[in-house]
C-alpha positions as CSV (number, residue, x, y, z in Angstrom):
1,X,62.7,59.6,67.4
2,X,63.1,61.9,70.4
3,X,64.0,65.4,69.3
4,X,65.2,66.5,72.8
5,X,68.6,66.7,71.3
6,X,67.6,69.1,68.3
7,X,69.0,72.8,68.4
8,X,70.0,75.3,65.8
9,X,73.6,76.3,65.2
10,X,75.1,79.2,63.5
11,X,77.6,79.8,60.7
12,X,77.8,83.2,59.2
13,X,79.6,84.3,56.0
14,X,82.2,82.5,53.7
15,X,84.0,81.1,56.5
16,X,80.7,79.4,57.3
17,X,79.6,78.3,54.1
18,X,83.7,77.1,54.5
19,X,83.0,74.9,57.3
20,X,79.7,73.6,56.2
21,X,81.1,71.8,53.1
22,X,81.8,68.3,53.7
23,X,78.4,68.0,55.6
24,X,76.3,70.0,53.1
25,X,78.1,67.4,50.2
26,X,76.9,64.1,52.6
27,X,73.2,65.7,53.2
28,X,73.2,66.2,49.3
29,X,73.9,62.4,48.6
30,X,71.1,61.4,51.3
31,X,69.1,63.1,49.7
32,X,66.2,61.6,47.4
33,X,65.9,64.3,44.5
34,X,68.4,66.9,45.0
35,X,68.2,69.9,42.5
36,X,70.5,72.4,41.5
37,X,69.3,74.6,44.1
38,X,70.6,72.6,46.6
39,X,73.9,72.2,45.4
40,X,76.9,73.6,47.6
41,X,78.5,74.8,44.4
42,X,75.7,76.9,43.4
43,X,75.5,78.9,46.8
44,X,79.2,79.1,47.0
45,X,79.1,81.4,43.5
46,X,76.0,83.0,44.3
47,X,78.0,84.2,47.4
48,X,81.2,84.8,45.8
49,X,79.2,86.8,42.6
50,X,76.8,89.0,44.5
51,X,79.4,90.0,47.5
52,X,76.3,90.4,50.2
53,X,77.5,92.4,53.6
54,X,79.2,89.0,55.0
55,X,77.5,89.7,58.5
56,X,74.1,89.7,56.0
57,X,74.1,86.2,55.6
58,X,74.2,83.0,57.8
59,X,73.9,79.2,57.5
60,X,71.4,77.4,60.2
61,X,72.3,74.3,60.9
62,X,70.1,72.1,62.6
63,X,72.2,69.5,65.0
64,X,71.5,66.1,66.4
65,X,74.3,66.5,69.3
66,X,77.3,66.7,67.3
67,X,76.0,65.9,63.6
68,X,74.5,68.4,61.2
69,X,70.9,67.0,60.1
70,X,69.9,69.9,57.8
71,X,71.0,73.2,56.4
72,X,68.9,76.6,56.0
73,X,70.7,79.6,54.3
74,X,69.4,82.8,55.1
75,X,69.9,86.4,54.1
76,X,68.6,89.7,55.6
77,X,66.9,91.8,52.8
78,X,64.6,94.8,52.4
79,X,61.1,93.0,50.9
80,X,57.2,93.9,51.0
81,X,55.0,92.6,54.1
82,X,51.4,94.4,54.0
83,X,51.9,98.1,52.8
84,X,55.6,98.5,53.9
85,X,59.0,97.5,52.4
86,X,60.9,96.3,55.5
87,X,63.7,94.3,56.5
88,X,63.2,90.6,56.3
89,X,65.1,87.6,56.5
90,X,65.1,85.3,53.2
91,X,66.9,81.8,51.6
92,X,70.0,81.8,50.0
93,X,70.0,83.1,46.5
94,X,67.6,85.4,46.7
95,X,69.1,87.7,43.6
96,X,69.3,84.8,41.5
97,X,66.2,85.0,38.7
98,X,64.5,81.8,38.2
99,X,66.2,79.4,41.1
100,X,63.8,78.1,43.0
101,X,64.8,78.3,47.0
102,X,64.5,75.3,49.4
103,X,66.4,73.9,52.1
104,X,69.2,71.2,52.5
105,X,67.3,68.3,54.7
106,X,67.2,64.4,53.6
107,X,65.2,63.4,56.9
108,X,61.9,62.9,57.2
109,X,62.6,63.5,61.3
110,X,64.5,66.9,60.6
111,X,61.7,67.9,58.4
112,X,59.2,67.8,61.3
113,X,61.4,70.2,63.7
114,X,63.3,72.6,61.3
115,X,61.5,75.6,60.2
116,X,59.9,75.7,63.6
117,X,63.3,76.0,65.2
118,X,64.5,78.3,62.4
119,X,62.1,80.4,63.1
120,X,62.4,80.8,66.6
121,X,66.2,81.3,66.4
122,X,65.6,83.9,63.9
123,X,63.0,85.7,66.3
124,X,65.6,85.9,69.1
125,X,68.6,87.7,67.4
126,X,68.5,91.2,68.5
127,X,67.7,94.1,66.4
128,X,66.7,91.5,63.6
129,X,64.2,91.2,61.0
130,X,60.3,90.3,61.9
131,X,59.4,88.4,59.3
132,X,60.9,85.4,56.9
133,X,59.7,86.2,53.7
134,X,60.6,83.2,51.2
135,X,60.0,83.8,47.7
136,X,59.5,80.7,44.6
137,X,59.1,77.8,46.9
138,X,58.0,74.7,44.9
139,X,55.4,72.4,46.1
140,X,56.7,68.8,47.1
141,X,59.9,70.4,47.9
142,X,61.9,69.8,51.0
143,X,60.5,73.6,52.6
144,X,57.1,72.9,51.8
145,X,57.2,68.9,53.3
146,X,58.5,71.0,56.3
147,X,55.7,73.3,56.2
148,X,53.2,70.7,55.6
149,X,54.2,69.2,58.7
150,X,54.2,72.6,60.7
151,X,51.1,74.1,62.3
152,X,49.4,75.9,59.6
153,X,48.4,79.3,61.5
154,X,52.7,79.6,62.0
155,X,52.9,80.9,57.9
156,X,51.0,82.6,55.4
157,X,51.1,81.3,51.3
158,X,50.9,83.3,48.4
159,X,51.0,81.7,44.4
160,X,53.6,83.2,42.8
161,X,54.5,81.4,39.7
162,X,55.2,78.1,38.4
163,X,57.9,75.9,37.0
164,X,57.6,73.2,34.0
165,X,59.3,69.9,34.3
166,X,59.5,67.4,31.7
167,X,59.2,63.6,32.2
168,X,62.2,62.3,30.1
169,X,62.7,59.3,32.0
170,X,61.2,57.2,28.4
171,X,62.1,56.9,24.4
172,X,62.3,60.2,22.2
173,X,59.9,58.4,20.4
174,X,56.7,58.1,23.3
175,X,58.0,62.0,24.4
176,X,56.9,63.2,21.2
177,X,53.8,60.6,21.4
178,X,52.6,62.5,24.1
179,X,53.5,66.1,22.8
180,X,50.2,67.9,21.1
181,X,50.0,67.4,17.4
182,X,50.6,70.8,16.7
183,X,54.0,71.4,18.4
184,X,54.7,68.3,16.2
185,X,53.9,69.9,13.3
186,X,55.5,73.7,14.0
187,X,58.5,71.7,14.5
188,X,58.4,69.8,11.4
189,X,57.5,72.9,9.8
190,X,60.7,75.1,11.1
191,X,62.8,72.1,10.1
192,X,61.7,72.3,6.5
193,X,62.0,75.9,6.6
194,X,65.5,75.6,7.9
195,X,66.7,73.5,5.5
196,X,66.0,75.6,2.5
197,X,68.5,78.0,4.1
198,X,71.0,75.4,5.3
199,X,72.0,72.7,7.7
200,X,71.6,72.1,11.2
201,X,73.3,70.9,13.8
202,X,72.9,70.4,17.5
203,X,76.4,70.2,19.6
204,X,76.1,69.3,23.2
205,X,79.7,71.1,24.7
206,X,81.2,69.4,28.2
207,X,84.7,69.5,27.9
208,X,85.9,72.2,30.2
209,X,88.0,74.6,28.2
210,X,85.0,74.2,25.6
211,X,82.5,75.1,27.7
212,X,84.3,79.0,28.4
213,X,84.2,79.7,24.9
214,X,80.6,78.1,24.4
215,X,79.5,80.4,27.4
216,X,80.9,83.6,25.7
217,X,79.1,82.6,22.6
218,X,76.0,82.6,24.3
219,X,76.4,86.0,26.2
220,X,77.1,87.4,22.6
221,X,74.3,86.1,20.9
222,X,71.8,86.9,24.5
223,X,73.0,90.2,23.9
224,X,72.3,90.3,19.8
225,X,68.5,89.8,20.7
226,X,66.0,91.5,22.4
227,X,67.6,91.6,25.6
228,X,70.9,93.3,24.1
229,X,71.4,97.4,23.3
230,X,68.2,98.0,21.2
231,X,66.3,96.3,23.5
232,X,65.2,96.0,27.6
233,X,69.0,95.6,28.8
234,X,67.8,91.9,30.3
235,X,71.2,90.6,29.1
236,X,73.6,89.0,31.4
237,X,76.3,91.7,29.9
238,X,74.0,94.4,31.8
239,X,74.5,92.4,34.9
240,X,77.9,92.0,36.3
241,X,77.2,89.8,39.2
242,X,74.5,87.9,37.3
243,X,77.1,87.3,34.5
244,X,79.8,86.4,37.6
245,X,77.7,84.0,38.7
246,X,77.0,81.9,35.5
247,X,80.7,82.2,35.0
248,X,81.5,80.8,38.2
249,X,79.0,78.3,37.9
250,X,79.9,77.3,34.3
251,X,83.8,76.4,35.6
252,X,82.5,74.9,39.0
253,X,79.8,72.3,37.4
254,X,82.3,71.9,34.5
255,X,84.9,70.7,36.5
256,X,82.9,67.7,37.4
257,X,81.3,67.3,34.4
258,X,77.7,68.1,35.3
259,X,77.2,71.2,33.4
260,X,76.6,71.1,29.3
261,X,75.6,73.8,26.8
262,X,74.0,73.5,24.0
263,X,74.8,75.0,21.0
264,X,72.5,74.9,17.7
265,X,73.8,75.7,14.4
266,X,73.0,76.8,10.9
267,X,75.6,76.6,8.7
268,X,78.3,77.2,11.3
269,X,76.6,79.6,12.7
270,X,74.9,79.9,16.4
271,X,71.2,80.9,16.5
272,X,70.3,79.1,19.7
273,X,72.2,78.1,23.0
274,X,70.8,76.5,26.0
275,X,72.8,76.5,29.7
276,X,72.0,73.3,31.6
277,X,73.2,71.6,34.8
278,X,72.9,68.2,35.9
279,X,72.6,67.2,39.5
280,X,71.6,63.8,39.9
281,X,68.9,61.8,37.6
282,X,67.9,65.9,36.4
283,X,69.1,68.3,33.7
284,X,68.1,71.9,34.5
285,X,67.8,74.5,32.0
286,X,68.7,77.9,33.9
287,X,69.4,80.1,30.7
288,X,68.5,79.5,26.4
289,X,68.3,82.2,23.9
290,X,68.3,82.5,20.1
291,X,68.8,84.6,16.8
292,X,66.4,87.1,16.4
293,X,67.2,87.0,12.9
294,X,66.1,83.7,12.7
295,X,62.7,83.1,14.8
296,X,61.5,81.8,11.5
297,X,62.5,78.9,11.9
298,X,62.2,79.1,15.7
299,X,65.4,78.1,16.8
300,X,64.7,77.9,20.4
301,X,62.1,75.4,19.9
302,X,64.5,73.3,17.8
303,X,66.9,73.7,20.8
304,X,65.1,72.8,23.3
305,X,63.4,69.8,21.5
306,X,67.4,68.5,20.7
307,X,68.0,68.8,24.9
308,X,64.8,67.0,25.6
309,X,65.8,64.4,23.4
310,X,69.4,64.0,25.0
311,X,67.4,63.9,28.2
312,X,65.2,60.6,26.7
313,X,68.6,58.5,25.5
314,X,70.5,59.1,28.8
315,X,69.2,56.4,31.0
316,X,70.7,58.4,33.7
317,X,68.4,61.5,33.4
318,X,64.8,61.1,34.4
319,X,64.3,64.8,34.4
320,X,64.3,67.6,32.2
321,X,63.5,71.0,34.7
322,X,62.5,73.8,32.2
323,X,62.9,75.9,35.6
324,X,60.7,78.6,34.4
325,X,57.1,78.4,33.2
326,X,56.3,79.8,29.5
327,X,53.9,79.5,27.5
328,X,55.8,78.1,24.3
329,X,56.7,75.2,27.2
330,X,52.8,73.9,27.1
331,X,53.1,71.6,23.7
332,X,55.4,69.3,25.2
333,X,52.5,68.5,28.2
334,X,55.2,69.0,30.8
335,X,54.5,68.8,34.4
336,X,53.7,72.2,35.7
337,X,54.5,72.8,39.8
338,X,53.0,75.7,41.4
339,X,55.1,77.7,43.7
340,X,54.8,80.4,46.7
341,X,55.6,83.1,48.6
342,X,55.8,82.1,51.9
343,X,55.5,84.3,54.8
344,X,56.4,83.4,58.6
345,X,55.8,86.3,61.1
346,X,58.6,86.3,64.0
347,X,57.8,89.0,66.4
348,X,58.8,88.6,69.7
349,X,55.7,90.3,70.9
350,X,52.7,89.9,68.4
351,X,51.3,86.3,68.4
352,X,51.8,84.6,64.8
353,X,48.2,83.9,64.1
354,X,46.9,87.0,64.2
355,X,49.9,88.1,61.8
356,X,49.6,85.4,59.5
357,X,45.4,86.3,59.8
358,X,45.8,89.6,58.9
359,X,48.3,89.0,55.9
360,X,46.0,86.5,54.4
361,X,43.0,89.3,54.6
362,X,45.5,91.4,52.7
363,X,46.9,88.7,50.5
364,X,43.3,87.4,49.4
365,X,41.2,90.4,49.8
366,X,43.1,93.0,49.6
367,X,42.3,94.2,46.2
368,X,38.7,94.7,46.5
369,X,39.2,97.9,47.5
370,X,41.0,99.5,45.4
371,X,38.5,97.8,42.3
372,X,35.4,99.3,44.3
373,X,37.2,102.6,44.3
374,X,38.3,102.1,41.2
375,X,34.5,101.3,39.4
376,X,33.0,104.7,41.7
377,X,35.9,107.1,39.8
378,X,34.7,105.5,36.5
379,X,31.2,105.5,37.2
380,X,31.6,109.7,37.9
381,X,34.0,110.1,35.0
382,X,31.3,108.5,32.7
383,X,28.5,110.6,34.3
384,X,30.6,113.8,34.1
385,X,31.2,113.2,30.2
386,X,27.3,112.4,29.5
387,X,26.8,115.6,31.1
């Protein structure tokens, strides 16, 4: 296809996000595996939640003539590059722990010509940012497709973390088959233990005037454990905007019945809750937490092993995404997906490759200095003490 037509056009703030909704809904139907991170409802609460400076935040769309192809959301934000905490521009959600940032794009065509036009839009604003710093971008998502398909001396990647992902999309009974023998057996084991104490019972809450009180019941119980008052203040009642946005998410998802929490029970009473999100043939988890009281019995586990079943018996649900990547994940055998930090130089003066060279000297190599200084201070503490 001739990309002669191709060119990058601008919508900043709500009134943007506004005027991109009925195209940003028919690119998220073209497209093949949309996640929750696409979703227009997400970025509308992350934006009505974390109130950025409206003029802080735009919406590049990519247009063939008249019709938008693809969307990239991006926000201006002070981040790291080399030594020096500078401004940057980023994607959308930036604030949001744990969501994984990509682009809205269903062609294989836009793919090819995006973040090279992003990018040089973004270098031409005045008095902008000189760099595009993207943090948690999953492999085989739309970005990375778009930077496989870019010249590779135009970015810079750096691993940051990873993200588990179940394969549900077969019986409860071949999950557990492929599950190691000894998450099998600590989950048989907190079963027994559990009913000595009581029963329990899994309840899977969608019904919309449900789902508010199921949500307060998990910010209560978040805030009993570790992450409440006696512990390191992690818990969403610390975090206004944070809790805004999973309220705001909660009511927007459970108006169209794609969000579900889970609640697990021991005698009527919560010790684990789970906050998941369905957008198309995946459930995402984005928040769980449990009893502290009871990690005997390791109520998250049970909880999380009721969801994954849920997951298996739905024939619509290929998918469950764990989002995050724990250690307690690795008896199931999910699939585990690296992502990045990815790093695209736009100075107006300096040529990219020699940017992108010189990060990836300080990315890769950077900390051999500091160990070689590091082992000569030892080496004359240790000679000063034998002394």
């Amino acid at each position: 296809m001739m990309t002669a037509n191709w060119k990058i056009q601008e919508f900043v703030g709500p009134e943007g996000l506004q005027q991109l909704e009925t195209d940003w809904l028919r690119l998220i139907d073209e497209m093949e595996q949309p996640g929750f991170q696409h979703e227009y409802e997400t970025h509308r609460a992350y934006y009505a939640s974390f109130s950025p400076v409206d003029d802080n935040y735009h919406f590049l769309a990519l247009m063939d003539d008249s019709q938008v192809r693809a969307i990239c959301p991006v926000e201006r934000m002070l981040k790291s590059v080399f030594r020096g905490t500078r401004s940057t521009w980023t994607l959308g959600n930036p604030r949001v722990h744990g969501v994984f940032l990509d682009l809205i794009c269903p062609s294989d065509d836009a793919m090819k010509v995006f973040m090279p036009l992003v990018s040089k839009y973004l270098a031409k604003m005045q008095g902008c940012a000189n760099w595009l710093v993207i943090d948690q971008v999953l492999e085989g998502s739309v970005l990375w497709k778009c930077l496989m398909s870019s010249n590779q001396i135009s970015y810079s990647l750096d691993q940051c973390g990873e993200s588990d992902v179940l394969n549900c999309d077969q019986s409860f009974e071949s999950f557990l088959e492929s599950s190691s023998t000894s998450q099998n057996r600590s989950l048989s084991k907190a079963r027994r233990r559990s009913q000595k104490i009581g029963t329990l019972s899994h309840r899977c809450v969608t019904a919309q005037i449900a789902l508010t009180r199921a949500f307060d019941t998990f910010v209560e119980l978040e805030f009993s454990g570790k992450k409440g008052e006696l512990g390191n203040r992690g818990a969403l009642r610390y975090k206004p905007d944070q809790l805004k946005f999973y309220r705001e998410l909660v009511r927007e998802f459970g108006k169209q019945g794609r969000c579900e929490i889970h609640i697990l029970e021991l005698e009527n009473r919560c010790i684990a809750a789970e906050i998941c999100f369905k957008t198309g043939a995946e459930l995402s988890s984005l928040k769980i937490c449990y009893s502290e009281s009871d990690r005997r019995i390791a109520p998250g586990f049970l909880l999380l092993e009721g969801v994954a079943e849920r997951c298996c018996v739905d024939p619509e649900i290929e998918r469950f995404n764990l989002v995050s990547h724990q250690h307690w994940h690795q008896g199931w055998r999910p699939e585990t997906i690296p992502a990045h930090t990815v790093y695209i130089p736009l100075h107006r003066y300096l040529p990219a490759a020699i940017l992108v060279w010189l990060l990836n000297i300080r990315l890769n190599y950077g900390h051999i200095p500091k160990r070689i200084i590091r082992s000569l201070l030892l080496k004359k503490f240790y000679e000063k003490v034998s002394l």
